[in-house]
C-alpha positions as CSV (number, residue, x, y, z in Angstrom):
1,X,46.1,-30.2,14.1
2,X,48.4,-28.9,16.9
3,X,51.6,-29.3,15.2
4,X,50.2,-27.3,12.0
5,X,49.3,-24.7,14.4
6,X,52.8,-25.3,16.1
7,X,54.5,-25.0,12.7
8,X,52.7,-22.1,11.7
9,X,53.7,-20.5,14.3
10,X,55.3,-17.1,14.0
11,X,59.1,-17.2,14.7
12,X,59.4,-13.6,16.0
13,X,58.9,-11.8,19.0
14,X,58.2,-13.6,22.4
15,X,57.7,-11.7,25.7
16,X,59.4,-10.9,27.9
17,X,59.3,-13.3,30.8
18,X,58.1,-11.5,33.8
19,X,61.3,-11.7,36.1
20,X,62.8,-10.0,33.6
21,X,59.9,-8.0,33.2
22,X,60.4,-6.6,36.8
23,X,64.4,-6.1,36.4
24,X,63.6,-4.2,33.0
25,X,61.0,-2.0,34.4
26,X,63.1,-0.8,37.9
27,X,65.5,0.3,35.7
28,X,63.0,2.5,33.4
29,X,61.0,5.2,33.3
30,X,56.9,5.5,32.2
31,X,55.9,6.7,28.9
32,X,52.6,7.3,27.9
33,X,51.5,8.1,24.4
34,X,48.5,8.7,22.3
35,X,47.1,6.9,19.3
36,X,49.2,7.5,16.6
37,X,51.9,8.9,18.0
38,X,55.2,8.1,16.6
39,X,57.9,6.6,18.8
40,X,61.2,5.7,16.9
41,X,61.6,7.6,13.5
42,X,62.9,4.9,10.8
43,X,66.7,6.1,10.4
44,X,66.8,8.6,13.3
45,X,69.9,8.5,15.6
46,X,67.6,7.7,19.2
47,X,69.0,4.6,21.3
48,X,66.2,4.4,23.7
49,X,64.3,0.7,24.7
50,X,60.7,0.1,24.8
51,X,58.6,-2.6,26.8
52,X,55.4,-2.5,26.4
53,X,53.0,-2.1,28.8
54,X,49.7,-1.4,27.8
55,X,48.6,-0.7,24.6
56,X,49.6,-2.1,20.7
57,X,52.1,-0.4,19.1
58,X,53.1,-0.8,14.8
59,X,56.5,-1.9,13.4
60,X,56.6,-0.4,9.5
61,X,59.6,0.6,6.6
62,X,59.3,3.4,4.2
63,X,59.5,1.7,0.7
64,X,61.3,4.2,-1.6
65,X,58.1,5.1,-3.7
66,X,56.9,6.8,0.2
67,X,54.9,3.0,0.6
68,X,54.9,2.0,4.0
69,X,55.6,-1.8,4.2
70,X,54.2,-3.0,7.8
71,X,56.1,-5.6,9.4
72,X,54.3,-6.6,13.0
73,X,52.6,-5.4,15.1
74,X,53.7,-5.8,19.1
75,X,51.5,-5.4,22.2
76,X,52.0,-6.2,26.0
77,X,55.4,-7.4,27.4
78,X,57.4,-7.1,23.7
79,X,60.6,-5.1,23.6
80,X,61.3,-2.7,20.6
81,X,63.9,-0.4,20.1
82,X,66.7,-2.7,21.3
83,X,68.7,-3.4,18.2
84,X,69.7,0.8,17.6
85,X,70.9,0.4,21.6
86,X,73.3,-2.7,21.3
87,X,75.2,-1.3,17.8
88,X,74.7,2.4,18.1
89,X,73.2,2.8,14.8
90,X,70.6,4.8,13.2
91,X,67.1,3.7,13.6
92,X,66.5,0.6,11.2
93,X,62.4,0.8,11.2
94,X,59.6,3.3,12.7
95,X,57.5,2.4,15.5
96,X,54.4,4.2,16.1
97,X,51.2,3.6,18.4
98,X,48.1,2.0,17.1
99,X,46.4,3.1,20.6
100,X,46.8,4.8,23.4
101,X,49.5,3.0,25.1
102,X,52.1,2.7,28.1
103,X,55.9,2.2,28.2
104,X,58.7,1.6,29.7
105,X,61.3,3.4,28.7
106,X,65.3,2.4,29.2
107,X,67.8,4.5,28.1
108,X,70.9,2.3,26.0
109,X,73.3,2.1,28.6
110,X,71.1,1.2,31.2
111,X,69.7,-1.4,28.8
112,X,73.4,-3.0,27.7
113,X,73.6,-3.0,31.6
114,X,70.4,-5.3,32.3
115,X,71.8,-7.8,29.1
116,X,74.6,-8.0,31.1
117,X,74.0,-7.5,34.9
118,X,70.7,-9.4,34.7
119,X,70.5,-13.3,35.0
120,X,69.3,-14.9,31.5
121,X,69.0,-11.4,30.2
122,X,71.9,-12.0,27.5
123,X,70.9,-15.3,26.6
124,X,66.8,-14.2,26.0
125,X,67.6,-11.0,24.0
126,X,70.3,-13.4,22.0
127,X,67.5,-15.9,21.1
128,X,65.6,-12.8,20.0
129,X,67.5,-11.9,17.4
130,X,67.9,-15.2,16.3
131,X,64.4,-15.6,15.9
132,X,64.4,-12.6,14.0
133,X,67.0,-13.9,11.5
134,X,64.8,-17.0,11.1
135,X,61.9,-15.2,10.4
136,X,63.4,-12.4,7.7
137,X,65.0,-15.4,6.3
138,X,61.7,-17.8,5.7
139,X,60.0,-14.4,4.6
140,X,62.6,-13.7,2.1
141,X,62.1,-17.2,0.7
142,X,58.9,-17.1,0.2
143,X,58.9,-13.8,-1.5
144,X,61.4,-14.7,-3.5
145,X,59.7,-18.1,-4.4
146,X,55.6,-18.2,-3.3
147,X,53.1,-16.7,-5.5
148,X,51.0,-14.7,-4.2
149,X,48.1,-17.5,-3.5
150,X,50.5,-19.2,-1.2
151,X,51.8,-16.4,0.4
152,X,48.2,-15.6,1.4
153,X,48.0,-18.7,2.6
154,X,50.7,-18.5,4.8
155,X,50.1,-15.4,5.7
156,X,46.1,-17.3,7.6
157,X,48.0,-20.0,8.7
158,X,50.2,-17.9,10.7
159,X,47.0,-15.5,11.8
160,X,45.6,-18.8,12.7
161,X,48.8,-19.9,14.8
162,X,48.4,-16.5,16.4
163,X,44.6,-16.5,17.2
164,X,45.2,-20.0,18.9
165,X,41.9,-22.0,19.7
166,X,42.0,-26.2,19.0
167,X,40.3,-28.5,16.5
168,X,40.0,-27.6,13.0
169,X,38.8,-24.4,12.8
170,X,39.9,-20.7,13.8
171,X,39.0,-17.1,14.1
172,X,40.8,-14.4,13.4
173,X,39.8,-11.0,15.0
174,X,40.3,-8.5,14.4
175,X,41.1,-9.4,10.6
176,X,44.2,-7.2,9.0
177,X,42.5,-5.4,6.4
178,X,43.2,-6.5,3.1
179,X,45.9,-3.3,2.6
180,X,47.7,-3.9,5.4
181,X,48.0,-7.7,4.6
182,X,49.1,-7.0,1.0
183,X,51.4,-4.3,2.7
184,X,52.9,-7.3,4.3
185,X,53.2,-9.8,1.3
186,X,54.8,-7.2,-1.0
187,X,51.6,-6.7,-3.0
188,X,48.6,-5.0,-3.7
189,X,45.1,-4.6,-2.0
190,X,43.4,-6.5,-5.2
191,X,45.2,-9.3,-5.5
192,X,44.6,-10.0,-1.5
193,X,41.2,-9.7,-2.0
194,X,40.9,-12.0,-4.9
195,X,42.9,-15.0,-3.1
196,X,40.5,-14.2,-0.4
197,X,37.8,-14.3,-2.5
198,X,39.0,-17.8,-3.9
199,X,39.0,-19.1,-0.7
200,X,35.9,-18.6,0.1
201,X,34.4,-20.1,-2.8
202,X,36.3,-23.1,-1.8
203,X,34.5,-23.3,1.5
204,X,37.9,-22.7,3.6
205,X,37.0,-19.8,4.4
206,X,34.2,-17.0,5.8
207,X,34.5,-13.4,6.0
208,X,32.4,-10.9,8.1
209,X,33.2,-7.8,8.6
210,X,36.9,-7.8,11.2
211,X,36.6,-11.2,10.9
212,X,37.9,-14.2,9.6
213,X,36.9,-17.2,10.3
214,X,39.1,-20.8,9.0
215,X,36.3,-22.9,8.7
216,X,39.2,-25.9,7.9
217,X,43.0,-25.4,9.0
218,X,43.8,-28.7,7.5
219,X,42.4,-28.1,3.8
220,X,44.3,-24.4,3.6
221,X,47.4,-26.1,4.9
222,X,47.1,-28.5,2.1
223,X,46.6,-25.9,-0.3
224,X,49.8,-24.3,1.0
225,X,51.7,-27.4,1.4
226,X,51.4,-28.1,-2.4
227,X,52.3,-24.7,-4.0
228,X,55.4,-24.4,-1.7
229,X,56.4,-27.6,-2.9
C-alpha cells in the first residue's frame, strides 16, 4: 500500500527546507494579506518572490472563455512567484489568498542572489522546476489520453497520496468541491459528480459533507491501473 501512496504522489512543489527557510526569510520583508486578496496578476510585469508563511494561498489560469482553471493550491514553507524573477517575464499564472495569510516577500534580485549566494539554493529551486516539468508533462498525458473516469481517479489517488495516513483506507478533508476538481481535470461540475457518484455505488468510496473518505485505495488504484492501460 505504501508504494501506491508513494507513486501517487504529487510531483510538484516541496518545501522549502528550513535552512533555507531562514536564508530566504533574512533577506525578505513581511506581507500580510486578507482572504481573497490577489497577489500576482496572471500576465502582469511584477518580479517579486513569495514564501509562505502562514496561511493557504490559490494557483489558477484564465481560460479564454473568462474560466478560471485552478492548478494547486500551496500553504506553509512553498515558494511562488519565482519563475517571473529568474526570466524577467510577465506573470505566467495568478496567485491569490484563500485565507488570511503571511509572507515573505523577496524582491528578484535579492532572490537570483540567494540561488546563487546560498549553499544548495541553486540546486533545490533547479529540482523544482524539474518537478514541475514532470508534473505538466504526466497531466498533459492524461488529458490528452484518460477519460474522464480515470482522470477522477487519479485525481483521489493523488488526494489520497496527499492526505497521507497507512493501511487501506484514507480521508480526504477538506474535499475540493466537485467545481474546483472538474476545474482541475478540464471538465465540468456534472460529470465529477457522476464518477463520484459511480464510486460510491461501487463501495470505494463515502462522501459526507467536506469529506471524502477511500474506504479501499487498492480497488480505486485498480480501477485506474486498467483504464490507463
Amino acid at each position: 500500500m505504501a508504494d501506491i501512496r508513494t507513486a501517487m504522489a504529487p510531483v510538484g512543489d516541496t518545501l522549502l527546507p528550513p535552512d533555507l527557510r531562514e536564508a530566504f526569510l533574512a533577506r525578505a520583508r513581511n506581507l500580510k494579506v486578507r482572504k481573497s486578496q490577489i497577489v500576482i496578476a496572471e500576465g502582469a510585469d511584477s518580479t517579486d518572490v513569495y514564501l509562505v508563511r502562514s496561511g493557504k494561498l490559490r494557483i489558477s489560469l484564465s481560460a479564454a472563455n473568462g474560466r478560471e482553471i485552478l492548478l494547486r493550491d500551496i500553504g506553509p514553507g512553498a515558494v511562488v512567484g519565482e519563475l517571473a524573477a529568474i526570466d524577467g517575464g510577465l506573470r505566467s499564472a495568478s496567485v491569490a489568498a484563500l485565507e488570511e495569510a503571511v509572507l515573505a516577500c523577496q524582491r528578484a534580485e535579492d532572490f537570483i542572489r540567494f540561488l546563487g549566494e546560498v549553499p544548495q539554493a541553486g540546486l533545490w529551486m533547479t529540482r523544482q522546476l524539474a518537478a514541475r516539468v514532470r508534473d505538466l508533462t504526466e497531466r498533459t498525458t492524461e488529458l490528452a489520453t484518460l477519460p474522464i473516469a480515470g482522470r477522477v481517479q487519479r485525481e483521489l489517488l493523488r488526494l489520497a497520496a496527499e492526505a497521507g495516513g497507512e493501511g487501506d483506507q484514507a480521508i480526504i478533508r477538506p474535499m475540493p468541491t466537485h467545481a474546483e476538481i472538474a476545474s482541475r481535470l478540464g471538465t465540468h461540475r456534472e460529470a465529477v459528480t457522476r464518477e463520484l457518484n459511480q464510486l460510491a455505488q461501487e463501495g470505494i468510496v463515502r462522501q459526507t459533507g467536506r469529506q471524502t473518505e477511500i474506504l479501499s485505495v487498492a480497488k480505486l488504484y485498480a480501477l485506474y491501473a486498467r483504464i490507463r492501460s
